[in-house]
N, C-alpha and C positions, 0 to 999 in steps of 0.2 A: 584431432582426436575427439571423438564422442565419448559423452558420457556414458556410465557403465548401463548397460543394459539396451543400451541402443542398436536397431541393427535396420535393415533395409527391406523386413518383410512386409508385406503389402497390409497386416494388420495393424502392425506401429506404424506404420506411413499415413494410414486413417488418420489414429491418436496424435500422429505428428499436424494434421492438417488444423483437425479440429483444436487444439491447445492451442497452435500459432494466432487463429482465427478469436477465440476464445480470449488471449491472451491483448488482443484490440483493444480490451476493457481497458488494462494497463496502459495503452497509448494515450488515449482520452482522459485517464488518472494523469498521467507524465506530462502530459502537451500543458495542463490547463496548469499543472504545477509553476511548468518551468516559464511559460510564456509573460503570466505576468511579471517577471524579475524584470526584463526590460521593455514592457509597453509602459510602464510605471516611469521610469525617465520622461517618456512623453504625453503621456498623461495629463500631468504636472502642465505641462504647458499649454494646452486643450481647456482645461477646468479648473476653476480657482477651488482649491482645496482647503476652503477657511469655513466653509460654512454646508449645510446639508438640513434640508430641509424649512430654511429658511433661518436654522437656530448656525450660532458661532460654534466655530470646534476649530481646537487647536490641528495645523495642519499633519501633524504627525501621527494626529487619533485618526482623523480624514483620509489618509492614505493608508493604514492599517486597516480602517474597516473595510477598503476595495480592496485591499487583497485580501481580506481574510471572508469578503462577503461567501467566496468559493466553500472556505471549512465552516458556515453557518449550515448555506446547502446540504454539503457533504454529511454532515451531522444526520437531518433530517432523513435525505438516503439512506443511510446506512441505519437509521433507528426502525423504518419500513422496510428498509432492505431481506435483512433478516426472515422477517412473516413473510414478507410478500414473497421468494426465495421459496420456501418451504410452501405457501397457499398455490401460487403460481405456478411452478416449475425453477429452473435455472436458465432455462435459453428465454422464456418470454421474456423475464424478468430482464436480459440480458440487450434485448430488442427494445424496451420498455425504454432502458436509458440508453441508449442509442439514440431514440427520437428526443428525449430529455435534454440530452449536451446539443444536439444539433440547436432546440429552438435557445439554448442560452446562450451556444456561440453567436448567434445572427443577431440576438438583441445586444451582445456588447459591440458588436459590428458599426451596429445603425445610432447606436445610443447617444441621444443628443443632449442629457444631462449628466451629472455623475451620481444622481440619484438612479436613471435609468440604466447606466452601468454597473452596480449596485444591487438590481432588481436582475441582471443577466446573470450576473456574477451565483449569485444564490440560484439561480435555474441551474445554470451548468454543474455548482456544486453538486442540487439533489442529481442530477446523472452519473460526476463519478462516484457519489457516497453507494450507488445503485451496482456498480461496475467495482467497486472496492469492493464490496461484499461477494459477489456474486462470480465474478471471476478466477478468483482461488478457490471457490467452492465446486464450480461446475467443474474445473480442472481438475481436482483433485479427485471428484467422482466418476469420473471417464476413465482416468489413467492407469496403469496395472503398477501393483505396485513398485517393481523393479525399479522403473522411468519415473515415478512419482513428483519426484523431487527436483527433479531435473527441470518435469513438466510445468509444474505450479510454479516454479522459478522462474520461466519464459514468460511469465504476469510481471513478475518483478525486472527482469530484461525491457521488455516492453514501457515501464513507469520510465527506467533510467532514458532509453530510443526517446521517448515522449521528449524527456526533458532535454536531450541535446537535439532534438529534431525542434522544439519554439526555443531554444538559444539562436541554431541558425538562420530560424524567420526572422528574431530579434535585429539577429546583426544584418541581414540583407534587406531588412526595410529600416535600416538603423540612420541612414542616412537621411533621407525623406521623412523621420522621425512618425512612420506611419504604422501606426499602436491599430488602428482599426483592422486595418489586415492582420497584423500580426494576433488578435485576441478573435477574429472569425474564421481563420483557415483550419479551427477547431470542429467546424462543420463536415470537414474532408474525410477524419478518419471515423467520424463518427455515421458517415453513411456509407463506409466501407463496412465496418462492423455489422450495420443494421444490414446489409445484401447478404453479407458472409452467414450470419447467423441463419437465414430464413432458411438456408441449404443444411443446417447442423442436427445433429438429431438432441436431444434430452437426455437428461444425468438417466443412466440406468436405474440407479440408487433410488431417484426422485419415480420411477416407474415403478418399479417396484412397491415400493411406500401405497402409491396410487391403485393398487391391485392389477396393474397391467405387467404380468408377469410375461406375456407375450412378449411383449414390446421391447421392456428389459435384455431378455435372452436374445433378438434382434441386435441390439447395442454392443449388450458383450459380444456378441459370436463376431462382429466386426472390431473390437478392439482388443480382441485376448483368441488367446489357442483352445481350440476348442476344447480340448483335454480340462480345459480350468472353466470354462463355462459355467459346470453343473454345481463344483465346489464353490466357487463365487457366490452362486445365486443362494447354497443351501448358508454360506454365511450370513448373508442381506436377512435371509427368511428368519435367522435368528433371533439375529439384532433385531427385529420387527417385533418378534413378541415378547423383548424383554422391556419393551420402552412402552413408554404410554404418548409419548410425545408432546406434552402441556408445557407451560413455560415453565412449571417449579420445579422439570426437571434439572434444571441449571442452576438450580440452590441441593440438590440431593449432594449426600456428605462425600460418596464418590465421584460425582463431577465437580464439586465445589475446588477439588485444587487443580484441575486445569483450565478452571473459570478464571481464578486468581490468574497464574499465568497464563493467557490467552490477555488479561486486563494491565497484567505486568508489563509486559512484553509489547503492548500496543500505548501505553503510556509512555514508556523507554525510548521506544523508536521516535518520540516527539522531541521529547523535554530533554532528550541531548543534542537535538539543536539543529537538525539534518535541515529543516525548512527555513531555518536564517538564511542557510549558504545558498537553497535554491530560489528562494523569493526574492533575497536580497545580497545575492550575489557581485550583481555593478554596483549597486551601494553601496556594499563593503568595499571591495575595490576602490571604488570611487574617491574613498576615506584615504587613501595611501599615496592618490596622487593622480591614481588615472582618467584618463578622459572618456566621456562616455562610451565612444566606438573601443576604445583600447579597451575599458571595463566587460563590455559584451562581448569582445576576441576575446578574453583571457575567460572569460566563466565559461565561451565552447569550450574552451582545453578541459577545464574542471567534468564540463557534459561527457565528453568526448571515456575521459577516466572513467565517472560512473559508469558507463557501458562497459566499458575494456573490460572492469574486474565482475562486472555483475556476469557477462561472459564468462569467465573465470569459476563465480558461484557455482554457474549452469553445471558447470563438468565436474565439477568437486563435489556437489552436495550428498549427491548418492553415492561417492567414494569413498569420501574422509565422515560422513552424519550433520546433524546439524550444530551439534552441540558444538565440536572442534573451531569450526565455523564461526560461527556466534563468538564464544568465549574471545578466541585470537581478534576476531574484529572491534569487540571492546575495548579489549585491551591497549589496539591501536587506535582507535577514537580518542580517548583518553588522555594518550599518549600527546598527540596532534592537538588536540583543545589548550593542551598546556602549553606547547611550542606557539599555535597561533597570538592566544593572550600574550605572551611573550615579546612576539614580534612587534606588537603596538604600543610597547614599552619602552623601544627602542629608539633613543634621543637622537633627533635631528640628521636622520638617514632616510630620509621619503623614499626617492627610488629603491634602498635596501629593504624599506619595509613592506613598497607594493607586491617585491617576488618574492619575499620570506611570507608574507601572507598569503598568497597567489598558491608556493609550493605546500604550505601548512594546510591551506582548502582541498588542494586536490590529494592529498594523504590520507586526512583523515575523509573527506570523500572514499576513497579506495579502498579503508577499511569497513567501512558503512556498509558499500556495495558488498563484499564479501559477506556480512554477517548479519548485523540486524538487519538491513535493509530487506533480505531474501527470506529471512531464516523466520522471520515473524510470522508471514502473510503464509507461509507453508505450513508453518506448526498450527495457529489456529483453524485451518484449514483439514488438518489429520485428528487432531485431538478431543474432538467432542464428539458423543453418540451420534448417529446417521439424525434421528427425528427430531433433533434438537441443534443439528446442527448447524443450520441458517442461522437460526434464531439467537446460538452463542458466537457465531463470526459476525451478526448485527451488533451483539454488545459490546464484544470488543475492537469493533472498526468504528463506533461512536466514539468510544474513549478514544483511540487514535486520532480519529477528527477534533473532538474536541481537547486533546492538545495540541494536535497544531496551530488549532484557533487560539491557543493560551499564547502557544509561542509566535506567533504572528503578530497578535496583537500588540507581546511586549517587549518585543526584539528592540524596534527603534527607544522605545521609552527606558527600556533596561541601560543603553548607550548611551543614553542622554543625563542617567543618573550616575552610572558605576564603570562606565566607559568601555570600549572594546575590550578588553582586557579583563578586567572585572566577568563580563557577561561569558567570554568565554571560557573563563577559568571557573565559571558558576557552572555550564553544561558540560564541563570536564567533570569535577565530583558527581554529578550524575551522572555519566556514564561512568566513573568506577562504584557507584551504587547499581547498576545494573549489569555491572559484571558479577557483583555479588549473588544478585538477585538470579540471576542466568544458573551460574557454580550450583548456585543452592538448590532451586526448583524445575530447573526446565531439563525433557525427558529425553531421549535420542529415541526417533522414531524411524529412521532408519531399515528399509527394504521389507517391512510389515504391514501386513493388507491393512485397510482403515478398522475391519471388524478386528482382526488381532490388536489394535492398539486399544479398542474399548475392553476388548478380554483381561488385556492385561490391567489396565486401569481397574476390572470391577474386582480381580485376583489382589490386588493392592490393598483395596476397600478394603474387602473379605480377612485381609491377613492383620491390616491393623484394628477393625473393629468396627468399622464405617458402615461396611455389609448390612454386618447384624443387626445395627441400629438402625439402619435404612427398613431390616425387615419385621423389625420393631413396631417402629411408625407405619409401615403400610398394612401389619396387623391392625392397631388401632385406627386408621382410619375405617379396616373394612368395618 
C-alpha cells in the first residue's frame, strides 16, 4: 500500500526520484551513525586508547571522543549549514557535503594514528551536519503538500538504511576485525549522492526568494499539476513580502514558540538515548554475555527493525499526522527504557538478560522509528517561515548534534557510575518529559502547503497578542 496521496503520474514520479536521490543525505547521516558502533571493537586493538596527543586520558574518555569526534563536525555543519542553505541554494549546499563526507571517509580509511582518525572523524561530521540540515529542507520544498510527509520521512528511512546498511559492513569484515573498510566504504554513497545531485534541479522556494521566478515555475510545473502552479507561486510571492529575512526573525514573538519546539523536539530526540543503542549497541550487548560476532548479529536485527517501522512511518504519517505518531512513540520509548533498566537488574541469569535486553533494544527501537525519529526532522522542516527557514533547521539540528555529543560522550561514564540500569531508567523519565512536552506544544501539520502553516502561525500571533506587539516594535524601529 502507498501512502496517501501517492500515485503513478509522471509528475510525482519526478518528486519521487528527486526525494529518494535527495534523501542520500540521510544515508551518509545513517552509515557514519551506525558504523562506528562496531569498528570501535576493533579499533581498540589497532590503537592504544590511553593517551592523545602525547597527554594521559582515561580509555573510556578516548574512545568517546572518536566516536563523538563525528557530533563535534556535525555541530559545525549544521551551525553553517543553515546560512549557507539559505546564501547558497539547497542542491549546492547538498553537493558541498557530498565532497565533505567523501574526503573524511578516506582519511578515517588511511588513518595511521588515532589522533588522525579523530581529525576524519570531525571532517565526515562537518558533511552530515551539511546533509542534516539540508536534506529535510530541500525535500520539503519540492514536495506538494499531500506527499509531504511521506517525502521528508524517506530522509528519515534512509538515516535508519544507513544504519543497518554499516551494521552489515560491521559484521562481514567482523571477522578480519577490518574497522578501515568498514569506516571508508562511506565514500560510496557519498559519491552517488554528489553524481545524482548534479542531475537535480533547486528548491523552487530557494528560486523564487532569488528573483528567478522563471526558474521556480519550471520546477513546480514538473512537480505539481499545472492547475496549482499559479496558486503556489502566488503563495511563495506572499510569504516574500511579509519576511525581511535577517536572523532576528527567529526571536520575533510569532516564531519564537516554534523555535522552542523545533529546539525541544531536537534535544528530545537526543537525551532519550536513541544514540547509546546505535553507537554502542555491541557494547551493550556485549555487557550481557555476547561475543563480539554474536553482539554485531544481534544489533543487524535491532538495524533491520529500525527500518521495518520507519517503513511503517513512511505510510502513516500523511494518514494518521504527526502528532498521533509522536505522542504513541513516546509513550513506548518510555515504556521499553523501564523494561530495559529492568533487565540489568536481573540476578544471575546472563543468557536471560542478553535476549530480555536484545528484545527491550529492538522495541523501544521500533517505537523511536515510528515517532520521534521521523516526526522531528519533518516538523522542523514545515514549521518555520520560508526566509528563515535554513537558518531555524541550522539552530535546531546544532542542538540535536550537540546532544548527541552530551550523550555520547556520557553514555560509557553514566555506566560506570549508575550502572545500566540507572542510565536507562534516567533516559526513560525523559522521554516521559518529552511526551509532555509533545502533548503540550507540538502542532499537527498535516496536508497544509508550507505558506498555510506560516498563515496559521501569524493568525495564532494575531489572536493572542504577539501580532500587535510585533507591530509595536517594528513601528518603533521605523
Amino acid at each position: 500500500m502507498l501512502p496517501v496521496g501517492w500515485n503513478s503520474d509522471s509528475q510525482n514520479s519526478f518528486v519521487y526520484v528527486v526525494a529518494a536521490l535527495a534523501a542520500l543525505n540521510g544515508l551518509l547521516f545513517g552509515f557514519d551513525t551506525g558504523v562506528i558502533s562496531g569498528a570501535m571493537l576493533y579499533i581498540r586493538n589497532t590503537f592504544e586508547l590511553t593517551a592523545l596527543f602525547g597527554y594521559a586520558i582515561e580509555p573510556d574518555l578516548v574512545e568517546g571522543i572518536v566516536v563523538s569526534g563525528a557530533m563535534v563536525g556535525a555541530i559545525l555543519g549544521a551551525a553553517l549549514g543553515g546560512r549557507l542553505a539559505d546564501r547558497l541554494g539547497r542542491r549546492r549546499l547538498i553537493l558541498i557535503g557530498a565532497v565533505v563526507f567523501f574526503v573524511g571517509s578516506l582519511i578515517m580509511a588511511i588513518a595511521p594514528t588515532v589522533e588522525v582518525l579523530i581529525l576524519g572523524r570531525i571532517i565526515d561530521g562537518i558533511g552530515i551536519g551539511f546533509a542534516s540540515v539540508v536534506g529535510p529542507l530541500y525535500i520539503s520544498e519540492i514536495s506538494p503538500p499531500k506527499i509531504r510527509g511521506s517525502l521528508v520521512s524517506l530522509n528519515q528511512l534512509t538515516i535508519t538504511s544507513g544504519i543497518l546498511i554499516a551494521y552489515l559492513v560491521n559484521f562481514a569484515f567482523s571477522d578480519g576485525g577490518e574497522w578501515r573498510w568498514m569506516l571508508g566504504l562511506g565514500m560510496v554513497p557519498a559519491a552517488v549522492l554528489f553524481l545524482g545531485m548534479v542531475f537535480m534541479p533547486e528548491s523552487p522556494r530557494w528560486l523564487y526568494e532569488q528573483g528567478r521566478e522563471s526558474a521556480a515555475r519550471d520546477v513546480l510545473s514538473r512537480t505539481r499539476a499545472e492547475a496549482k502552479v499559479d496558486a503556489e507561486l502566488r503563495e511563495i510571492r506572499e510569504t516574500i513580502r511579509t519576511e525581511s529575512g535577517t536572523l532576528r526573525d527567529l526571536l520575533r514573538p510569532w516564531v519564537r514558540p516554534m523555535l522552542i519546539v523545533g529546539v525541544g523536539l531536537a534535544a528530545f530526540q537526543q537525551v532519550t538515548g536513541i544514540n547509546t543503542v546505535i553507537y554502542y549497541a555491541p557494547t551493550i550487548l556485549e555487557s550481557t554475555g555476547f561475543e563480539d560476532t554474536a553482539s554485531i548479529l544481534a544489533t543487524v536485527g535491532i538495524g533491520a527493525v529500525n527500518v521495518v517501522m520507519t517503513v511503517v512511518a513512511v505510510v502513516l504519517i500523511d494518514r494518521t499526522g504527526r502528532r498521533p505518531l509522536l505522542l504513541s512513540g513516546l509513550a513506548g520509548m518510555t515504556v521499553m527504557l523501564g523494561v530495559l533498566g529492568i533487565a540489568f537488574v536481573l540476578p544471575g541469569l546472563s543468557g536471560v538478560v542478553g535476549w530480555a535486553a536484545t528484545a527491550s533494544l529492538m522495541l523501544y527501537v521500533a517505537f523511536f522509528a515510528i515517532g520521534l525519529g521521523p516526526a522531528f526532522w519533518l516538523l522542523i522542516s514545515e514549521i518555520y517561515p520560508m526566509e528563515v527557514r535554513g537558518t531555524a533547521m541550522g539552530v535546531a539540528t546544532v542542538v540535536n548534534w550537540a546532544g548527541n555529543l552530551l550523550v555520547s560522550l556520557t553514555f560509557l561514564r553514566l555506566v560506570n557510575r549508575i550502572g545500566e540500569s540507572g542510565t536507562f531508567w534516567l533516559y526513560g523519565l525523559l522521554s516521559l518529559a518529552a511526551l509532555v512536552f509533545c502533548y503540550q506544544l507540538v502542532p499537527e501539520t498535516k496536508g497544509r502547503s508550507l505558506e498555510e502553516i506560516e498563515a496559521d502561525l501569524r493568525e495564532t500571533a494575531l489572536a493572542s497578542g504577539a501580532g500587535r506587539r510585533e507591530g509595536t516594535e517594528s513601528e518603533a524601529d521605523d
